[in-house]
C-alpha positions in Angstrom: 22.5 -7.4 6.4 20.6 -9.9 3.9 22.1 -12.5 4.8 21.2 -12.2 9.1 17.4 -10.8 7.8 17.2 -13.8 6.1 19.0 -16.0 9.1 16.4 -14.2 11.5 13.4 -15.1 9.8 13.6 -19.0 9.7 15.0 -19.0 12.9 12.0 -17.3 13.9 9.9 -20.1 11.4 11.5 -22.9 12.9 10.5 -21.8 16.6 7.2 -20.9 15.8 6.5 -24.3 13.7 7.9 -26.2 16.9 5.4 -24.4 18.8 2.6 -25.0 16.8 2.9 -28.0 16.9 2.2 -27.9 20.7 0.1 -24.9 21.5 -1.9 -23.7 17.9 -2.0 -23.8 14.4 0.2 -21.6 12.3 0.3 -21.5 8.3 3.3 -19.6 5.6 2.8 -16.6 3.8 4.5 -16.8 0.3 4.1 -13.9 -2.2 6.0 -13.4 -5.8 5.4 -10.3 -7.9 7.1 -10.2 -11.4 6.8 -8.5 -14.5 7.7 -7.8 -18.4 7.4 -4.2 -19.6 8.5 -2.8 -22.9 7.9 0.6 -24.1 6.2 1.9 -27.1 7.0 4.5 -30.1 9.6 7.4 -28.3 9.9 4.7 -25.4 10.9 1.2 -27.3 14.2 0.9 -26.1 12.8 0.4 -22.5 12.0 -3.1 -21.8 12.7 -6.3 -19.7 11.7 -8.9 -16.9 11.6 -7.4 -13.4 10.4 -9.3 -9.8 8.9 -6.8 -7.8 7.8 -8.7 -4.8 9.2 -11.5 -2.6 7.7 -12.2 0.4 7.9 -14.7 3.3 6.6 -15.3 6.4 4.5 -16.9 8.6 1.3 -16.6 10.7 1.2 -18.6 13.7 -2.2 -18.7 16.3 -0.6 -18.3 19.3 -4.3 -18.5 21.2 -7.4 -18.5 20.3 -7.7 -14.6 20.0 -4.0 -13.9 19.6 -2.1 -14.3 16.5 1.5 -13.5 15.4 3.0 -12.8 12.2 6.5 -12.5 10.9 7.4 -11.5 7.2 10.2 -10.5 5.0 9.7 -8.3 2.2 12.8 -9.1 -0.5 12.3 -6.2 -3.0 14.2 -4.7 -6.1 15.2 -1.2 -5.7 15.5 1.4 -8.6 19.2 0.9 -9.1 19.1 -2.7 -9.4 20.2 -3.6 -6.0 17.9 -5.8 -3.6 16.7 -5.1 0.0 15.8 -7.8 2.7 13.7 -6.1 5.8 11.0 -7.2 7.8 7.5 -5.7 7.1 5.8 -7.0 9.4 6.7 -8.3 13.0 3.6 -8.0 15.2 0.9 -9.4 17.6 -2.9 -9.1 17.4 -5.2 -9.7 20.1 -9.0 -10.3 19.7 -11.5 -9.8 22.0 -15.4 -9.7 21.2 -15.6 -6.4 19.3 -12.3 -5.0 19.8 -9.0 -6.0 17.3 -5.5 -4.5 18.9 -2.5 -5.2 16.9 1.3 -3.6 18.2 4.8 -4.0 16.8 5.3 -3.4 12.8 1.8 -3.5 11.9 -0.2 -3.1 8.6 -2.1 -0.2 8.6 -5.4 0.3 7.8 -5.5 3.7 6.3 -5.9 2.3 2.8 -6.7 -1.4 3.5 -10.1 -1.3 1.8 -9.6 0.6 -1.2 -6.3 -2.5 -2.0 -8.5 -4.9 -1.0 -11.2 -4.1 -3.2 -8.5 -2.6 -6.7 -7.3 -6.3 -5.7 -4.8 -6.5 -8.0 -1.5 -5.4 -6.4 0.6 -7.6 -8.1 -0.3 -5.2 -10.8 0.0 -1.8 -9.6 -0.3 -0.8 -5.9 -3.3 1.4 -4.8 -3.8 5.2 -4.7 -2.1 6.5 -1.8 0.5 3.8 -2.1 1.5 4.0 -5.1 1.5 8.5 -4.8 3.3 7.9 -1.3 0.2 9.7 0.8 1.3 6.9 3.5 2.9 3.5 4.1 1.0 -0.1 4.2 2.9 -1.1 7.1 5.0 1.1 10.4 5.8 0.9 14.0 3.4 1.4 16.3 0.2 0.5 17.6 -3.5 -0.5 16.5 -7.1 -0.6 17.6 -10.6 -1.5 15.4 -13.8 -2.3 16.9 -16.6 -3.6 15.1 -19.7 -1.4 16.2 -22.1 -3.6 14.0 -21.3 -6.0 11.0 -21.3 -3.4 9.0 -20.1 -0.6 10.7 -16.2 -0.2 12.2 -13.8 2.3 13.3 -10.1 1.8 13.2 -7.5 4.3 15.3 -3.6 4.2 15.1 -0.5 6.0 16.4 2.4 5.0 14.3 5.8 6.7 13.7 4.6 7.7 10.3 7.6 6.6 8.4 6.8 3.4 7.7 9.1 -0.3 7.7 12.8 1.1 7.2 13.1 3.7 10.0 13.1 4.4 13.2 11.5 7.1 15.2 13.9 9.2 17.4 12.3 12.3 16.4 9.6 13.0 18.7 6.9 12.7 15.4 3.8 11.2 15.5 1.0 9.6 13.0 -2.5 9.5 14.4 -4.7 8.5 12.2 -8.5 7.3 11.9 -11.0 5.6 9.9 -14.7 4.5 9.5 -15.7 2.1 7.1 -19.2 1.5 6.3 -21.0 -1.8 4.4 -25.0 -0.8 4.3 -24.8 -4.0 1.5 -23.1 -6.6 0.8 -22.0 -5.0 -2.2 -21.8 -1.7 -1.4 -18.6 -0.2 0.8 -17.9 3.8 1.9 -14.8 4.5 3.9 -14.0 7.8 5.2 -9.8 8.7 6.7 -8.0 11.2 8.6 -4.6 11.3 10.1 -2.5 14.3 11.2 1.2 13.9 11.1 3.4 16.6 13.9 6.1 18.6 12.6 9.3 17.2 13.2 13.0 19.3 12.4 14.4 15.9 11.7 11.8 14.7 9.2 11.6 18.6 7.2 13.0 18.9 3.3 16.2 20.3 2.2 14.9 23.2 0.8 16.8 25.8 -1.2 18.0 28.6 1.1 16.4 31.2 -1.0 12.6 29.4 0.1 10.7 31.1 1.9 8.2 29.2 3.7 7.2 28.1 7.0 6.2 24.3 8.7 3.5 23.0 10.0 1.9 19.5 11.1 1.1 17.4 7.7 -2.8 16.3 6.9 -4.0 13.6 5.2 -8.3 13.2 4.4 -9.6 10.7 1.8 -13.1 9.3 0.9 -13.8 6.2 -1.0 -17.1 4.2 -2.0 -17.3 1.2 -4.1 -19.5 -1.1 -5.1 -18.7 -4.6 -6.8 -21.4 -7.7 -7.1 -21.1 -10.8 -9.6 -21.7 -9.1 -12.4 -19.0 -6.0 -12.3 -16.9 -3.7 -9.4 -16.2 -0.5 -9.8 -14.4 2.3 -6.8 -14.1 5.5 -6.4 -11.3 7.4 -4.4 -10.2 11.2 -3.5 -7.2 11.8 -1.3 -6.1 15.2 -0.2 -2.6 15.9 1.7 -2.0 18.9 3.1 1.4 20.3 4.0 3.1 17.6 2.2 6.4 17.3 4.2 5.7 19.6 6.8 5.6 22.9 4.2 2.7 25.1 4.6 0.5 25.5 1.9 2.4 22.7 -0.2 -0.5 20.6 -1.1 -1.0 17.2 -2.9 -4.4 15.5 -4.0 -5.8 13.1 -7.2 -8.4 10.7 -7.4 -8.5 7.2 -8.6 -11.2 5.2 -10.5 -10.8 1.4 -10.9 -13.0 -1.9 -11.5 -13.6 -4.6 -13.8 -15.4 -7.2 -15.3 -15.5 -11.2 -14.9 -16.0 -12.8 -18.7 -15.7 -16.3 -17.2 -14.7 -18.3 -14.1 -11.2 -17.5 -14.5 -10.9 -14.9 -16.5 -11.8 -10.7 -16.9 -11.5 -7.2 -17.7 -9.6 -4.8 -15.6 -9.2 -1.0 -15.6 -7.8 1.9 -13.6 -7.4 5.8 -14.4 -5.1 8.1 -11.8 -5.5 11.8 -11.6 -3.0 13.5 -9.2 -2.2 17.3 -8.6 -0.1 19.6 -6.6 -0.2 23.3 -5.4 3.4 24.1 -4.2 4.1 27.1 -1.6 5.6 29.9 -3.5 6.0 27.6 -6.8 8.9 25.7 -5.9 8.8 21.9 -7.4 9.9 19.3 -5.0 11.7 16.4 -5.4 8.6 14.0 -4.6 6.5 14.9 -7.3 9.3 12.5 -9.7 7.2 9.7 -7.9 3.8 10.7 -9.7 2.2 10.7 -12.9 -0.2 13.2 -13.2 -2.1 11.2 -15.8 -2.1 7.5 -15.3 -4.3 4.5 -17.4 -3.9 0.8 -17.0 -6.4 -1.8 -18.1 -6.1 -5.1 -19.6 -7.2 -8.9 -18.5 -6.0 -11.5 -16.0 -6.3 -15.3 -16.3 -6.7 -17.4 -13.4 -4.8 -20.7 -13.9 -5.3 -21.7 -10.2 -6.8 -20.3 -7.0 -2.8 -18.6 -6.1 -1.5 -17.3 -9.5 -2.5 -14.8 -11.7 -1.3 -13.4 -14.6 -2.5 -10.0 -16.4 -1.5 -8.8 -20.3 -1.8 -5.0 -20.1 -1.5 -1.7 -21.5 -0.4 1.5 -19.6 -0.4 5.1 -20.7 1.6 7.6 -18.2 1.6 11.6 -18.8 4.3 13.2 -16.0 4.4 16.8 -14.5 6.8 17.9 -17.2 4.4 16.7 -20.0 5.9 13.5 -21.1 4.2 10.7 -22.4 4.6 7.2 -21.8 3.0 4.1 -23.5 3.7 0.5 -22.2 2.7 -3.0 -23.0 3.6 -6.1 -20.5 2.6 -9.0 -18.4 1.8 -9.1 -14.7 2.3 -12.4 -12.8 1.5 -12.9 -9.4 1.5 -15.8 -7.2 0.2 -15.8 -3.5 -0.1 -18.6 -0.6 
């Protein structure tokens, strides 16, 4: 499986950079996430290097206001094994106003708030990281630029993001309005409902009693970030988690920091994230979150394409446990 992902890609490469040569311009993507963690006090027999991100690709102007992209994501699952899929394998079109991408797209329903945490290589953003929704899924596209600083962006997707496929009759539909009244200043406002699906429902004890709905998804974010200092603000809200009525999940995030030279700042982020369960029953997918989360620390700029971040992290779970962590961040993009 590896091996023919990996096959499949340059292929892909080799045709597109024979193309390019003839028709358009094309350029690789290349992006390396790694790590070294060690734990603290209760904690100090956790540690060691870890590479959280390999990427490849490549983006390749087919025309003028079509583009394609092809990339593999090479990532390191939890029990030490590695998985080679493509996460993204699509076609955007340009024209005036309108942007329509189609295939396995990035998504835009957090876009902005990554974009301006910046520092993935680090820790991924809110709903990311808390699994309110995927960066990237089947399905199709459409933003249109009202004014420079005013856009809307819609999508239908299958809502389960790069590694499955939709047979299930479900549906994501999700949209979005981002606002820039400054140059500094950015709101963003999102929605998506998500239909019930059989297929897509928990294994639930058979005790539970509950009943299924669609899933909802609303978040709110405002930021502002100039020369001097960024900070952003974000509150997410998912209802129906999973499709169970009245099983609810919502946190906010607070991130930003502060350049001390050319190439190097501070950085800091604090998570808060909270769930009301139907009938008190704990699910599975609350083991993904912290409901107390703290990273801050400073990242060096060697070059335009690598960064690298010494930092602290303090984690408090559901169950009360506390976590304290030291490491380094490195990440390289081209």
């Amino acid at each position: 499986m590896k091996k023919a992902g990996i096959f499949t890609l340059f292929m892909l490469l080799n045709l597109i950079s024979v193309t390019a040569q003839e028709a358009g311009t094309g350029k690789p993507i290349i992006v390396l996430f790694g790590d070294y963690t060690a734990g603290l006090g209760t904690h100090n027999d956790v540690s060691g290097f870890n590479l959280t991100r390999s990427r490849l690709g490549y983006e390749y102007q087919v025309l003028k206001d079509l583009k394609a992209t092809v990339v593999l994501d090479i990532n390191t699952l939890h029990n030490g094994n590695r998985s080679t899929y493509f996460h993204y394998a699509m076609l955007e079109w340009t024209y005036q106003k309108l942007e329509l991408s189609g295939g396995l797209i990035y998504l835009s329903q957090f876009e902005v708030q990554e974009a301006f945490w910046g520092r993935r290589y680090i820790e991924k953003s809110f709903q990311d990281r808390y699994g309110f929704g995927h960066d990237s899924d089947l399905g199709i596209k459409a933003r249109y630029h009202f004014t420079d600083w005013l856009n809307a962006d819609f999508a239908i997707t299958n809502g389960e993001g790069t590694l499955n496929i939709n047979n299930n009759n479900s549906y994501k539909y999700g949209l979005g309005i981002t606002l820039k009244p400054t140059k500094e200043l950015t709101f963003r406002a999102y929605a998506d409902l998500y239909s019930d699906s059989q297929d897509l429902r928990p294994e639930l004890d058979a005790e539970a009693k509950v009943s299924f709905t669609d899933q909802k998804t609303a978040a709110i974010f405002a930021g502002y970030s100039d020369e001097q200092f960024s900070l952003g603000i974000e509150y997410n809200y998912q209802m129906n988690r999973e499709f169970v009525d009245g099983c609810d999940y919502y946190g906010f995030s607070v991130y930003g920091g502060l350049p001390l030279s050319q190439k190097l700042g501070w950085f800091g982020r604090y998570d808060y994230v909270d769930t009301q369960t139907a009938d008190g029953i704990r699910y599975g997918w609350t083991s993904i979150a912290h409901k107390n989360a703290l990273v801050t620390g400073f990242e060096y700029y060697p070059i335009r394409q690598l960064a690298i971040a010494p930092n602290y992290r303090y984690a408090e779970t559901f169950a009360g446990d506390k976590y304290h962590t030291i490491g380094v961040n490195v990440g390289f993009s081209w």
